[in-house]
PDB file of N, CA, C, O and CB in Angstrom:
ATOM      1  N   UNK A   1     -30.969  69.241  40.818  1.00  0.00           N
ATOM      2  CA  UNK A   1     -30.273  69.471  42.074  1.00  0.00           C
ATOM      3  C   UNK A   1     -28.818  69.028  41.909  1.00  0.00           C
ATOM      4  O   UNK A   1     -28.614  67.950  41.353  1.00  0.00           O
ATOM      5  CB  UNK A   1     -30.966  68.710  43.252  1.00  0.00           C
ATOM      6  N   UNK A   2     -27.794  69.760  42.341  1.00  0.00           N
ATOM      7  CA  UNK A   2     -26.307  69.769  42.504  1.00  0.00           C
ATOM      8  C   UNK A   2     -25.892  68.532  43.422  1.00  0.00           C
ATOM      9  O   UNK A   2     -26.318  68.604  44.574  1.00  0.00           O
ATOM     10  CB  UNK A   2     -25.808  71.198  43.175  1.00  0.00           C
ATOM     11  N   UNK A   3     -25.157  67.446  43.111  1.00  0.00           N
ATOM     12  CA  UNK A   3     -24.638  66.683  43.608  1.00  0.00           C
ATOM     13  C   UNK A   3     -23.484  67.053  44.453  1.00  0.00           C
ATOM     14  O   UNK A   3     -22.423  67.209  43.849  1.00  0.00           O
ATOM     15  CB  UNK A   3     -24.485  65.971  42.808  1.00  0.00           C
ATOM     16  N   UNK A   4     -23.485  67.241  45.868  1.00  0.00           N
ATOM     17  CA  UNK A   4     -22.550  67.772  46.700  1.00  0.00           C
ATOM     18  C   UNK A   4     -21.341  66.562  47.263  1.00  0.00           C
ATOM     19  O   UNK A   4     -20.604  66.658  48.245  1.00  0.00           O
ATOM     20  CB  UNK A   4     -23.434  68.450  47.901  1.00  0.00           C
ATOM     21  N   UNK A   5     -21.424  65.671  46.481  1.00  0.00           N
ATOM     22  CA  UNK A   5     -20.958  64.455  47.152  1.00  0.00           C
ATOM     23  C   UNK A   5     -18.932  64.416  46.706  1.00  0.00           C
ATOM     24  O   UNK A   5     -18.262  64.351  45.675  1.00  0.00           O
ATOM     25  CB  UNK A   5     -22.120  62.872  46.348  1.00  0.00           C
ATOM     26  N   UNK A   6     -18.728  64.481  47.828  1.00  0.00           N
ATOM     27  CA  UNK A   6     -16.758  64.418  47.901  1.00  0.00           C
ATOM     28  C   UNK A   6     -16.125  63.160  47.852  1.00  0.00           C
ATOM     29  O   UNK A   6     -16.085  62.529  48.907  1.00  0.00           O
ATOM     30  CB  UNK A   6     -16.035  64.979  49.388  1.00  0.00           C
ATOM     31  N   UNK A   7     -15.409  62.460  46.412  1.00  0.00           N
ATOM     32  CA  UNK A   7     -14.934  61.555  46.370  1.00  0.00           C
ATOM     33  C   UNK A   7     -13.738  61.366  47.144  1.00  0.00           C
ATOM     34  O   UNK A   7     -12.890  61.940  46.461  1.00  0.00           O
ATOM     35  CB  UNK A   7     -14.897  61.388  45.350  1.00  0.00           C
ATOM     36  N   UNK A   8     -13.133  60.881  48.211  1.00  0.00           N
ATOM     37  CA  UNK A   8     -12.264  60.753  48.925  1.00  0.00           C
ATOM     38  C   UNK A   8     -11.075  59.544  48.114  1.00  0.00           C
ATOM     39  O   UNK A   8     -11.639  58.869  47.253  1.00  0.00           O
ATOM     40  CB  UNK A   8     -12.976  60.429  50.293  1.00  0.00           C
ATOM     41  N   UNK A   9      -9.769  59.273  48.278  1.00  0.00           N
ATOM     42  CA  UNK A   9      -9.155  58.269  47.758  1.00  0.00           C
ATOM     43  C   UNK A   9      -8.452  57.721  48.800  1.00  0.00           C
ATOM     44  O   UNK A   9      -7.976  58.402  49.708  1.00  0.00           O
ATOM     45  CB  UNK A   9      -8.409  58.581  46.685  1.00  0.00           C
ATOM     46  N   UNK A  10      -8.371  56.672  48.732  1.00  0.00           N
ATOM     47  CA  UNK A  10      -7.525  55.949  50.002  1.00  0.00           C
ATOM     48  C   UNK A  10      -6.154  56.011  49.995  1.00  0.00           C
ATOM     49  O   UNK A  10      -5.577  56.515  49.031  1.00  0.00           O
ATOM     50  CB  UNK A  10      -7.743  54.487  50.118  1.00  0.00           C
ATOM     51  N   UNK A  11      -5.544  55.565  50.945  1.00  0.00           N
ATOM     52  CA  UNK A  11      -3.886  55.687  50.693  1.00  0.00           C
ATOM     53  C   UNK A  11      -3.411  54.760  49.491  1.00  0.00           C
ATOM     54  O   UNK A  11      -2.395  55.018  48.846  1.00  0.00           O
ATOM     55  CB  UNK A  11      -2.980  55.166  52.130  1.00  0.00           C
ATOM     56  N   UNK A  12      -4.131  53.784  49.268  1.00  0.00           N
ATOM     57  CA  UNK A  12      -3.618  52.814  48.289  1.00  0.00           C
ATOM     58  C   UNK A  12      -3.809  53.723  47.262  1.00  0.00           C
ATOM     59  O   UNK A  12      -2.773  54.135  46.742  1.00  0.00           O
ATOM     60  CB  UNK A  12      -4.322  51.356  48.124  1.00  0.00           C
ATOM     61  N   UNK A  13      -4.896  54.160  46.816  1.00  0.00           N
ATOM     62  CA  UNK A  13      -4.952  55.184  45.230  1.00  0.00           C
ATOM     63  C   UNK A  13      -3.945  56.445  45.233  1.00  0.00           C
ATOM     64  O   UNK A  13      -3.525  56.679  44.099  1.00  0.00           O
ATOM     65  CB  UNK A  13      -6.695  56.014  44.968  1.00  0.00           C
ATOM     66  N   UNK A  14      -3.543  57.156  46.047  1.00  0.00           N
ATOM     67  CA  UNK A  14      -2.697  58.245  45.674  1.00  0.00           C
ATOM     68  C   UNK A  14      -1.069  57.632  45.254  1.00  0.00           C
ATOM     69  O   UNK A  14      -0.528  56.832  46.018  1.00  0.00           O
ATOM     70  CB  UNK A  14      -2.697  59.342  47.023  1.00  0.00           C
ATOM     71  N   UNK A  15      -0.588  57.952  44.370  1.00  0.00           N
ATOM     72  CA  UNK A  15       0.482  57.832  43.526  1.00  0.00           C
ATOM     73  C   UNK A  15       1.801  58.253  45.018  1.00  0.00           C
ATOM     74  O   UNK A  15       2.063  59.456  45.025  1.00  0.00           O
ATOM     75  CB  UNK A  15       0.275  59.116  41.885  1.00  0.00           C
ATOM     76  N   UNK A  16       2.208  57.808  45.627  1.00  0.00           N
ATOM     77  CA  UNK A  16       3.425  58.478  46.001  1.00  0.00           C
ATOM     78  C   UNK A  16       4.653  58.328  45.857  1.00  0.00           C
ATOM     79  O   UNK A  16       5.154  57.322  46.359  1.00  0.00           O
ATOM     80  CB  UNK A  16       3.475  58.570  46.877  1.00  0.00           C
ATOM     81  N   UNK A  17       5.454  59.222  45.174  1.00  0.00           N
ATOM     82  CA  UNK A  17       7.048  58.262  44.830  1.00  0.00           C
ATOM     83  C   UNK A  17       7.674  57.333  45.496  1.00  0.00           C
ATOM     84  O   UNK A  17       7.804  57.120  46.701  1.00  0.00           O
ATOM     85  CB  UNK A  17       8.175  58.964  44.787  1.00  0.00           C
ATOM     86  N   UNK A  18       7.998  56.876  44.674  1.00  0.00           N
ATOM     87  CA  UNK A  18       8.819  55.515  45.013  1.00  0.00           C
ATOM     88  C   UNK A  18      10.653  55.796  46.270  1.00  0.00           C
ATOM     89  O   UNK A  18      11.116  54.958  47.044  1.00  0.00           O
ATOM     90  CB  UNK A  18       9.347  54.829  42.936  1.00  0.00           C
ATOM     91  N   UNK A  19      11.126  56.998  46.027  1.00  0.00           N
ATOM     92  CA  UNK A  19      12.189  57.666  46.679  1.00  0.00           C
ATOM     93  C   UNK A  19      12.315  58.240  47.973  1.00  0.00           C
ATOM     94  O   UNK A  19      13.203  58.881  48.536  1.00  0.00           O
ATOM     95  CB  UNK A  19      12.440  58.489  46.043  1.00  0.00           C
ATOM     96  N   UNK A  20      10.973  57.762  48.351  1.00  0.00           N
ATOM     97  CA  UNK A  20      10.581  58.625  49.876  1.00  0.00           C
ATOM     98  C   UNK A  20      11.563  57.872  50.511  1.00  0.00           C
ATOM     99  O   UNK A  20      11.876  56.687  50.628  1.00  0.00           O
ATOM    100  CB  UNK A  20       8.840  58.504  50.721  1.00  0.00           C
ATOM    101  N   UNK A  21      12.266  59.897  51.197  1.00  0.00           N
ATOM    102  CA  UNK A  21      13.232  59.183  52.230  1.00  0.00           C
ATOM    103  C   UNK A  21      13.092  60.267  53.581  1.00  0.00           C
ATOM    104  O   UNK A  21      13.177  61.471  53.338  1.00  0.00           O
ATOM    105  CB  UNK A  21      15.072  59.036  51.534  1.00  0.00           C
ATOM    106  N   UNK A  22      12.833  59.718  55.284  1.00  0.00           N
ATOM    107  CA  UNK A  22      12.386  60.134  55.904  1.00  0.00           C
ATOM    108  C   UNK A  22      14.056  61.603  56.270  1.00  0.00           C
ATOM    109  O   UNK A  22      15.220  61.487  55.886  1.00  0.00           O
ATOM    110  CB  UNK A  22      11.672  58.877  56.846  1.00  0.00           C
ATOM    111  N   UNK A  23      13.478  62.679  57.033  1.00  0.00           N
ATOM    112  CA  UNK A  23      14.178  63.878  57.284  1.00  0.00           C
ATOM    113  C   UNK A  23      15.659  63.119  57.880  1.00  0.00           C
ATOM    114  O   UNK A  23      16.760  63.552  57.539  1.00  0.00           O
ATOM    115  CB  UNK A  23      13.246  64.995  58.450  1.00  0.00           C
ATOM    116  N   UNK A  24      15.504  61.982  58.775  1.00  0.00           N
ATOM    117  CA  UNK A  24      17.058  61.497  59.147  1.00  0.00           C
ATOM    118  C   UNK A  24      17.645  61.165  57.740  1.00  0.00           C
ATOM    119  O   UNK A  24      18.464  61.840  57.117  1.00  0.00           O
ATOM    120  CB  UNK A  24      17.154  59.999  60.255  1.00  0.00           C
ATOM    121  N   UNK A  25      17.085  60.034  57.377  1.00  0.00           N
ATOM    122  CA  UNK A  25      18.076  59.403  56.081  1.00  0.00           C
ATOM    123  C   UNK A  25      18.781  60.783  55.164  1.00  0.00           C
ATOM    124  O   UNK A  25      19.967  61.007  54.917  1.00  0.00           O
ATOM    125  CB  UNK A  25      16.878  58.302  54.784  1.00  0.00           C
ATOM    126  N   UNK A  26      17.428  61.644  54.754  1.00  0.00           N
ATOM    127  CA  UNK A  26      18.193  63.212  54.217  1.00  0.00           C
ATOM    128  C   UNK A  26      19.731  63.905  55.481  1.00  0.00           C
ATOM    129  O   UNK A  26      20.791  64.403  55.104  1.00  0.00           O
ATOM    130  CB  UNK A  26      16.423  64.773  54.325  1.00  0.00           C
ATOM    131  N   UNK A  27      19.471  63.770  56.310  1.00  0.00           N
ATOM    132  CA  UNK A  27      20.381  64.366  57.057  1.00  0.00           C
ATOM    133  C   UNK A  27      21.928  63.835  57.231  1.00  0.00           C
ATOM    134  O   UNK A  27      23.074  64.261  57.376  1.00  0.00           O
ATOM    135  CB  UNK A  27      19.770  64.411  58.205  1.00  0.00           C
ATOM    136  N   UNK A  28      21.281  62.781  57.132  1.00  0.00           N
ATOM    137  CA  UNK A  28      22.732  61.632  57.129  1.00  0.00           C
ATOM    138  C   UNK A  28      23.340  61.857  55.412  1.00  0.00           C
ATOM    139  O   UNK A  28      24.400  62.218  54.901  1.00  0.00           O
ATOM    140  CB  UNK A  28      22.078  59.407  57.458  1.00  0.00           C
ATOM    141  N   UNK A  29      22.168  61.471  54.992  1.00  0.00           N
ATOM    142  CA  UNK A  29      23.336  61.742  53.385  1.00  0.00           C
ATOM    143  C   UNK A  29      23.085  62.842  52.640  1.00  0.00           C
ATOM    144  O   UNK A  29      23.161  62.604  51.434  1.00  0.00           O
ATOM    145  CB  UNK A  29      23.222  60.559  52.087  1.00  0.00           C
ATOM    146  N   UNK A  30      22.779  64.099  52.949  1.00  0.00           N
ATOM    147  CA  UNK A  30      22.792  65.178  52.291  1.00  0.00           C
ATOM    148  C   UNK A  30      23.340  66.496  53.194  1.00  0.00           C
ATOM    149  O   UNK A  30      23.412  67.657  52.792  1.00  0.00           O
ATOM    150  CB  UNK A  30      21.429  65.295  51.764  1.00  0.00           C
ATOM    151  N   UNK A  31      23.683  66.016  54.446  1.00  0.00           N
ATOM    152  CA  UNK A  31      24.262  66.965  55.926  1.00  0.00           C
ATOM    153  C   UNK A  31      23.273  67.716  55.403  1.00  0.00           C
ATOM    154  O   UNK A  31      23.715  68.612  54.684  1.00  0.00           O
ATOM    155  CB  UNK A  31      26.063  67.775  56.250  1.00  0.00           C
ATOM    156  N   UNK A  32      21.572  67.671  55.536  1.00  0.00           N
ATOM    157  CA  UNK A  32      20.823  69.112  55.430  1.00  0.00           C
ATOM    158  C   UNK A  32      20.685  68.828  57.323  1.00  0.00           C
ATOM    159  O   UNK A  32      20.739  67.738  57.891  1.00  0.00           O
ATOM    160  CB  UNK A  32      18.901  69.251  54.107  1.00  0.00           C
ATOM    161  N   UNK A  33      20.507  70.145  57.933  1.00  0.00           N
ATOM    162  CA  UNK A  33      19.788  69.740  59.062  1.00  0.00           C
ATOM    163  C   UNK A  33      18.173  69.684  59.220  1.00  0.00           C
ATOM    164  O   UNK A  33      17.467  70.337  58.451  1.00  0.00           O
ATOM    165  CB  UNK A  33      20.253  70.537  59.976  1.00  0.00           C
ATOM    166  N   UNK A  34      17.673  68.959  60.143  1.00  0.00           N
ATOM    167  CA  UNK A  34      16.282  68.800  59.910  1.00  0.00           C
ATOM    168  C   UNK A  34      15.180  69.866  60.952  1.00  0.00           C
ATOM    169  O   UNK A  34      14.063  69.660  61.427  1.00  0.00           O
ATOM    170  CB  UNK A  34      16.039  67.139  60.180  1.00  0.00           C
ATOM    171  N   UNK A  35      15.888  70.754  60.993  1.00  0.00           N
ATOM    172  CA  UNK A  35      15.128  72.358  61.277  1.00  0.00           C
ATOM    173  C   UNK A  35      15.375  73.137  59.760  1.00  0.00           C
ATOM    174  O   UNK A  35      14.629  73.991  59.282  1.00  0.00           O
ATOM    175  CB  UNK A  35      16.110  73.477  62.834  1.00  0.00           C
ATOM    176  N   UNK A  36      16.006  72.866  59.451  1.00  0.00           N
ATOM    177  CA  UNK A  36      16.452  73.275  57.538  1.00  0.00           C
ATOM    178  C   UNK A  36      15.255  72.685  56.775  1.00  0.00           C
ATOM    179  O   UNK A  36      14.329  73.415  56.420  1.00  0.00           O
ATOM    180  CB  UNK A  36      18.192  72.292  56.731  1.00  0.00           C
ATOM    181  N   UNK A  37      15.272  71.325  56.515  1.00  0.00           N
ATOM    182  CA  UNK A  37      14.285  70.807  56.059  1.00  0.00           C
ATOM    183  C   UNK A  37      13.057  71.313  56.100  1.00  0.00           C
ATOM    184  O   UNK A  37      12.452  71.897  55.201  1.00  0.00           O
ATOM    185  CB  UNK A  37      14.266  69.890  56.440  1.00  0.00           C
ATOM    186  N   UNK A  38      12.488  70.900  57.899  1.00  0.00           N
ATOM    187  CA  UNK A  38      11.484  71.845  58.504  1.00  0.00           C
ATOM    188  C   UNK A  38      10.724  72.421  57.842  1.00  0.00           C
ATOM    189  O   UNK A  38       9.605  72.158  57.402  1.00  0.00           O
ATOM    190  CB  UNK A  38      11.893  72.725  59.126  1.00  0.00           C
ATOM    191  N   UNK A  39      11.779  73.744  57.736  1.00  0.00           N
ATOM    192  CA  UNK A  39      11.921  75.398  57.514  1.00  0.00           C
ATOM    193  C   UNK A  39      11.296  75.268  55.960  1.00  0.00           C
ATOM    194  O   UNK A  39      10.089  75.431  55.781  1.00  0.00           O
ATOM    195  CB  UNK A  39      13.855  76.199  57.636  1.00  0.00           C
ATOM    196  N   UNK A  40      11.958  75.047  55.153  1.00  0.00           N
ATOM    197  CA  UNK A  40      11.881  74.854  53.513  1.00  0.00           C
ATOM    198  C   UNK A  40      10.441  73.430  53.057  1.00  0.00           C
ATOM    199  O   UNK A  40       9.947  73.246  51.944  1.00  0.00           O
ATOM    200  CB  UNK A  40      13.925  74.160  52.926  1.00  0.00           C
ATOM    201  N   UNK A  41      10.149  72.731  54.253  1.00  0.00           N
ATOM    202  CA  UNK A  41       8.945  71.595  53.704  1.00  0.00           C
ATOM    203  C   UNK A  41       7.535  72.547  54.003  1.00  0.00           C
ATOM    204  O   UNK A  41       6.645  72.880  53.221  1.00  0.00           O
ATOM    205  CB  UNK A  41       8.918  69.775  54.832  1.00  0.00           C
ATOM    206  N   UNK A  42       7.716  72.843  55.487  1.00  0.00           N
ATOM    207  CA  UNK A  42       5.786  72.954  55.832  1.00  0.00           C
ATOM    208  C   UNK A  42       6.153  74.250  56.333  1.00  0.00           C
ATOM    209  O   UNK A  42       5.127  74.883  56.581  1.00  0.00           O
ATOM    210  CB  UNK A  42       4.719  71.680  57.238  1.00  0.00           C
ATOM    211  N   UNK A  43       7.354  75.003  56.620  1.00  0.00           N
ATOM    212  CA  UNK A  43       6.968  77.216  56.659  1.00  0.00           C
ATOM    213  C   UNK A  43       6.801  77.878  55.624  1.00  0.00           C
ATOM    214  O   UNK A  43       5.921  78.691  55.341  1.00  0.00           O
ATOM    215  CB  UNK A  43       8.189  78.351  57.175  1.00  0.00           C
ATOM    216  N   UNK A  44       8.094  77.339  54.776  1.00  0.00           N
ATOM    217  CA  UNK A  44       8.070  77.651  53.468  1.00  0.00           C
ATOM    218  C   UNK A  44       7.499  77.398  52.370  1.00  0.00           C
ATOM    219  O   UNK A  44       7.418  78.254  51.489  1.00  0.00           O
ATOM    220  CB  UNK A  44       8.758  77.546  53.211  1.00  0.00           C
ATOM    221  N   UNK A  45       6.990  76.131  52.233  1.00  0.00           N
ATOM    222  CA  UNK A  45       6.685  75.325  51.217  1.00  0.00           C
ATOM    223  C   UNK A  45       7.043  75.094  50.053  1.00  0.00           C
ATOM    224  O   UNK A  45       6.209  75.117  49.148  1.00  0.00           O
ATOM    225  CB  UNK A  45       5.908  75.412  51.059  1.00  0.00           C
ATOM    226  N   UNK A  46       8.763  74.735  49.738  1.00  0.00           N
ATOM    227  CA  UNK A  46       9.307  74.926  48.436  1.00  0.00           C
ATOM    228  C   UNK A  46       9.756  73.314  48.290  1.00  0.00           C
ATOM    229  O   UNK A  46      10.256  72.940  47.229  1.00  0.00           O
ATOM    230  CB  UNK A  46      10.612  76.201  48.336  1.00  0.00           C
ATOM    231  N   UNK A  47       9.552  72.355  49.426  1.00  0.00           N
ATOM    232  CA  UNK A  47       9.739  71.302  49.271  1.00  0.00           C
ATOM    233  C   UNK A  47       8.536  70.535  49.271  1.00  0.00           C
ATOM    234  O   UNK A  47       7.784  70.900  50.174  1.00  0.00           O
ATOM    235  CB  UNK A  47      10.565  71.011  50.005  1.00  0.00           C
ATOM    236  N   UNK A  48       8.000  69.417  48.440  1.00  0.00           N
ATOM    237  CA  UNK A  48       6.660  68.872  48.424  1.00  0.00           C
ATOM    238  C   UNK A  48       7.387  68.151  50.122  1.00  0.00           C
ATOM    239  O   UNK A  48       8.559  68.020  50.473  1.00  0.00           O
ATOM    240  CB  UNK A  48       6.051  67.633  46.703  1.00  0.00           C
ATOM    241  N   UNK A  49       5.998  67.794  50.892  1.00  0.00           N
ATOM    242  CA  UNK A  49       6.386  66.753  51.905  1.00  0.00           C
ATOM    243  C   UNK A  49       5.232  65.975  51.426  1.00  0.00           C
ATOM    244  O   UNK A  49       4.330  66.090  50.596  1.00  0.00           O
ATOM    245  CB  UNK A  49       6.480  67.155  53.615  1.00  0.00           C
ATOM    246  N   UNK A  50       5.808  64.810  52.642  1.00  0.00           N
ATOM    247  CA  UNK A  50       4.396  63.289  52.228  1.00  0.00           C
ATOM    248  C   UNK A  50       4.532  63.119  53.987  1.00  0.00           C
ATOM    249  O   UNK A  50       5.448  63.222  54.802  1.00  0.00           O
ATOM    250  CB  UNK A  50       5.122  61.103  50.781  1.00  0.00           C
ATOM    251  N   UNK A  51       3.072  62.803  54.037  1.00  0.00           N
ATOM    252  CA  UNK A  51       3.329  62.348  55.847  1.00  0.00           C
ATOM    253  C   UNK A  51       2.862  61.318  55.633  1.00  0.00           C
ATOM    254  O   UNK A  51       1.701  61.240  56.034  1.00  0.00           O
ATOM    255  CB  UNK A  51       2.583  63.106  57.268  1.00  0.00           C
ATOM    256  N   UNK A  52       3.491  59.879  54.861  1.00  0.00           N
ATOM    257  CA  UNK A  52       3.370  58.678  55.043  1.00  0.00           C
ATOM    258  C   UNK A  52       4.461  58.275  55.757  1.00  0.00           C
ATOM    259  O   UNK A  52       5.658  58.414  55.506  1.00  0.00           O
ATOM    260  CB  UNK A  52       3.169  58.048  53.968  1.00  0.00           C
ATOM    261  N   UNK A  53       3.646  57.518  57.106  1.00  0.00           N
ATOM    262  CA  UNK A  53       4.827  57.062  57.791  1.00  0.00           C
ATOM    263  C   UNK A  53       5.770  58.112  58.112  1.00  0.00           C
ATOM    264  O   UNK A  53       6.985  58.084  57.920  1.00  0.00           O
ATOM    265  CB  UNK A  53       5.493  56.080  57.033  1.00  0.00           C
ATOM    266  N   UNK A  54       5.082  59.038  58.621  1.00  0.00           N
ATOM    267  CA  UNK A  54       6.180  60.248  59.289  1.00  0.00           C
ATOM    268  C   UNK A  54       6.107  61.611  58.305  1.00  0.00           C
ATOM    269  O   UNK A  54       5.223  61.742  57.459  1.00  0.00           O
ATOM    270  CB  UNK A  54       8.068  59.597  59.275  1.00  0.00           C
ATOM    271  N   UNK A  55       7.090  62.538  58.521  1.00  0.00           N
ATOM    272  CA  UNK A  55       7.226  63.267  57.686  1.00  0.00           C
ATOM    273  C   UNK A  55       8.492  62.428  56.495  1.00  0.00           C
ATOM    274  O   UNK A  55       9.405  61.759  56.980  1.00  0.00           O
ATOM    275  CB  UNK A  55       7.533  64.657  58.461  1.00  0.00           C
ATOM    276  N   UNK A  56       8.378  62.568  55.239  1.00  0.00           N
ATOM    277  CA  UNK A  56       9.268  61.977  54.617  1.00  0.00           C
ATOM    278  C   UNK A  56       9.287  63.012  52.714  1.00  0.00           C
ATOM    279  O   UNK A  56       8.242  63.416  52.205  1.00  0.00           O
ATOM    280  CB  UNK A  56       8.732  60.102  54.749  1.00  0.00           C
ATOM    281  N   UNK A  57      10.038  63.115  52.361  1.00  0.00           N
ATOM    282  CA  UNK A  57      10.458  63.810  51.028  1.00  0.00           C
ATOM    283  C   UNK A  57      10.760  62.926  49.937  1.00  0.00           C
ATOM    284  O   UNK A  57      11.156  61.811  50.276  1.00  0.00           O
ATOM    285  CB  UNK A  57      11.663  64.648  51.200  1.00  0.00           C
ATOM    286  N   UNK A  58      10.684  63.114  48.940  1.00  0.00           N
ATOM    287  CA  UNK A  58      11.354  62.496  47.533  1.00  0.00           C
ATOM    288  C   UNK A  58      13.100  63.018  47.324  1.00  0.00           C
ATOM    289  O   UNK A  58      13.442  64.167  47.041  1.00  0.00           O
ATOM    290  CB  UNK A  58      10.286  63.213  46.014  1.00  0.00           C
ATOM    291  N   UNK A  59      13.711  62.250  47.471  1.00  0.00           N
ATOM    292  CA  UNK A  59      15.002  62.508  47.469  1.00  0.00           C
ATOM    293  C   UNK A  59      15.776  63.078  46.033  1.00  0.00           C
ATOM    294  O   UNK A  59      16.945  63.374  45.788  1.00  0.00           O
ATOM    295  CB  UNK A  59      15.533  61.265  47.932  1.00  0.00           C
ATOM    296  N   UNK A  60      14.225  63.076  45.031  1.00  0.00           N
ATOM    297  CA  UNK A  60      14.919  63.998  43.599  1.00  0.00           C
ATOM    298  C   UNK A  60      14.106  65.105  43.628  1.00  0.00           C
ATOM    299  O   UNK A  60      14.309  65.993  42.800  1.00  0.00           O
ATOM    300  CB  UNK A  60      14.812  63.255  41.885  1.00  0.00           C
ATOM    301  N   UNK A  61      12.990  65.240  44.644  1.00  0.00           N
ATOM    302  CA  UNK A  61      12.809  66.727  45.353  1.00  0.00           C
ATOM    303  C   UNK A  61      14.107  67.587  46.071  1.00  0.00           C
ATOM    304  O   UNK A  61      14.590  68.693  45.824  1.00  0.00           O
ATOM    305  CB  UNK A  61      11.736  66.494  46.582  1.00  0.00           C
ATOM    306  N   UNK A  62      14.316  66.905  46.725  1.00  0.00           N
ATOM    307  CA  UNK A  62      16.180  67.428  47.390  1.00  0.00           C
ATOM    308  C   UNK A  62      17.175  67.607  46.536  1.00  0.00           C
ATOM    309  O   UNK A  62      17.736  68.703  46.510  1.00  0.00           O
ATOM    310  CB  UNK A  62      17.030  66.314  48.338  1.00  0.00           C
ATOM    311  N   UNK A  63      17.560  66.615  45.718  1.00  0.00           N
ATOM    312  CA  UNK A  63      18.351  67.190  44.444  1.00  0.00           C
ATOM    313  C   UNK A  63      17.879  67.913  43.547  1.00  0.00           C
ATOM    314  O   UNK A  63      18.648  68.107  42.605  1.00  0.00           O
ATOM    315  CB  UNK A  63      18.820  66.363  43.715  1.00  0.00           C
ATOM    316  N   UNK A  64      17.121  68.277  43.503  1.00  0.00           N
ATOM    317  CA  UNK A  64      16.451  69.582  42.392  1.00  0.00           C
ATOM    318  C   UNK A  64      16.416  70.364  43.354  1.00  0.00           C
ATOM    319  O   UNK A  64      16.886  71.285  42.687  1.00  0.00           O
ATOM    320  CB  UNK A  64      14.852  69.502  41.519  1.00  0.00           C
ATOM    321  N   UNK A  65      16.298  70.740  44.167  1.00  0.00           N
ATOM    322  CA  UNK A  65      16.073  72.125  45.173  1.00  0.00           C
ATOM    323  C   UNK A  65      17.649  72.141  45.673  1.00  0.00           C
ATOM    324  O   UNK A  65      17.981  73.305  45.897  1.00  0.00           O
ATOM    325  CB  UNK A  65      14.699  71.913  46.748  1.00  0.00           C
ATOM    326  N   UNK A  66      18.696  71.221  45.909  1.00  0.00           N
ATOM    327  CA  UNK A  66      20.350  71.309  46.095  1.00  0.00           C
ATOM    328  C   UNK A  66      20.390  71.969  44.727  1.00  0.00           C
ATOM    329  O   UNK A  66      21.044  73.010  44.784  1.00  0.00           O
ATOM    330  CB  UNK A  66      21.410  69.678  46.307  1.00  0.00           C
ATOM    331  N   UNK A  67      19.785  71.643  43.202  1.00  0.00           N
ATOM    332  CA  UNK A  67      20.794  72.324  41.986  1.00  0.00           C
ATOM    333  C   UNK A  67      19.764  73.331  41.855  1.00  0.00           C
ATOM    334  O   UNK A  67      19.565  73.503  40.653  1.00  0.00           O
ATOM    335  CB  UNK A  67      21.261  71.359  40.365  1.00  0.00           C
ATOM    336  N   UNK A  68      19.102  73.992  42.484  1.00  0.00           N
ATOM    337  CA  UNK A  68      18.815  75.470  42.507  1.00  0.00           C
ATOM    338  C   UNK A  68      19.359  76.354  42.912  1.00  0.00           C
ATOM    339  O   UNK A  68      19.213  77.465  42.402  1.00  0.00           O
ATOM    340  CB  UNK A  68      18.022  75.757  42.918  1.00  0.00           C
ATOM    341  N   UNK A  69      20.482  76.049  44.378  1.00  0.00           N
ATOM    342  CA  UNK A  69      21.147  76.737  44.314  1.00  0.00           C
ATOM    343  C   UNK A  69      21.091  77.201  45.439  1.00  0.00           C
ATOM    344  O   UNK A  69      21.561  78.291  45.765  1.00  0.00           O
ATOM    345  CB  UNK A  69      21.086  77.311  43.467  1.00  0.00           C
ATOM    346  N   UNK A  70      20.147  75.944  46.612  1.00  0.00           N
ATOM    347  CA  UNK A  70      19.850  76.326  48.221  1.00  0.00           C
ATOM    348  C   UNK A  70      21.711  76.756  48.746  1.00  0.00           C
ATOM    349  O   UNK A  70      22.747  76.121  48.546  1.00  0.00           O
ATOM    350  CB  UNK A  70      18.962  74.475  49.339  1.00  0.00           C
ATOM    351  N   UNK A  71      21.466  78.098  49.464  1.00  0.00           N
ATOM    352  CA  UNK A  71      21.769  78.410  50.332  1.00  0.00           C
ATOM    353  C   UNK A  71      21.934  78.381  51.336  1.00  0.00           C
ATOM    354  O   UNK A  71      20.920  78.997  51.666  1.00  0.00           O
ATOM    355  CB  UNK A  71      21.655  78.697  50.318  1.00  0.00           C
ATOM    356  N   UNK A  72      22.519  78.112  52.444  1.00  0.00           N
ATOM    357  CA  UNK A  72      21.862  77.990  54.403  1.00  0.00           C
ATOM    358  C   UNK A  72      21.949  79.575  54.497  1.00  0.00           C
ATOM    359  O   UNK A  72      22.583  80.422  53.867  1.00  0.00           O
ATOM    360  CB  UNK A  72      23.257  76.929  56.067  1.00  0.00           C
ATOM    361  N   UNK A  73      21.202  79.611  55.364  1.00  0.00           N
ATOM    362  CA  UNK A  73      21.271  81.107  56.318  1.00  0.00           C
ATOM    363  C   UNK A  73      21.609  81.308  57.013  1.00  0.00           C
ATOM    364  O   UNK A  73      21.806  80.159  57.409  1.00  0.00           O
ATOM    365  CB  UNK A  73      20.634  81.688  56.770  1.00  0.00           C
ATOM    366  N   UNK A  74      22.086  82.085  57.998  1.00  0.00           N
ATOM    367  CA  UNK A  74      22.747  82.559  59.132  1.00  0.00           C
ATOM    368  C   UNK A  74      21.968  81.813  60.104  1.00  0.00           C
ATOM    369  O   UNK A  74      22.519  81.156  60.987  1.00  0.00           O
ATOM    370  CB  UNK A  74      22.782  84.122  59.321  1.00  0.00           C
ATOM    371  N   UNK A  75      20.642  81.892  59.970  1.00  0.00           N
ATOM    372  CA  UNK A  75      19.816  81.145  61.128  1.00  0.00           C
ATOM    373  C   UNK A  75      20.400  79.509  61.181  1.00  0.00           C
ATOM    374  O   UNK A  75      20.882  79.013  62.199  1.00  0.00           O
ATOM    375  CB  UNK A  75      17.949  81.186  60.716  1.00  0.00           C
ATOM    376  N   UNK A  76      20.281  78.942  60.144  1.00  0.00           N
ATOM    377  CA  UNK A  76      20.287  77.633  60.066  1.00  0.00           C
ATOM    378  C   UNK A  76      21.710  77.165  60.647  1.00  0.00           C
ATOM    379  O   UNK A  76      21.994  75.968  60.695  1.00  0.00           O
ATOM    380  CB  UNK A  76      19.986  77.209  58.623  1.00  0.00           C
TER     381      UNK A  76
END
């Protein structure tokens, strides 16, 4: 018989970077706006997010997606 059993990990076991910085701190020092962010974390999904303690990003997630070559849009 197939063991159906789902190992779950607690917040202490998942690895999360050390750089997490919440959508204000990005806004303040990267002028992204945080309908931009938004847009590009959880519509788009080209930015990893972490919802520890809020929504919050890795700030060398943001600089690797700034030297790709983000654009704003007319919307933004």
């Amino acid at each position: 018989m197939k063991n159906n059993v789902v190992e779950l990990k607690s917040l202490s076991q998942i690895n999360f970077p050390t750089d997490l910085m919440t959508f204000q701190e990005i806004e303040s020092k990267y002028k992204i706006k945080y309908a931009t962010l938004y847009k590009y974390t959880k519509l788009l999904k080209q930015i990893p997010v972490y919802t520890k303690g809020g929504l919050r990003v890795s700030e060398k997630d943001i600089i690797m997606w700034l030297s790709d070559g983000y654009q704003p849009s007319k919307k933004d």
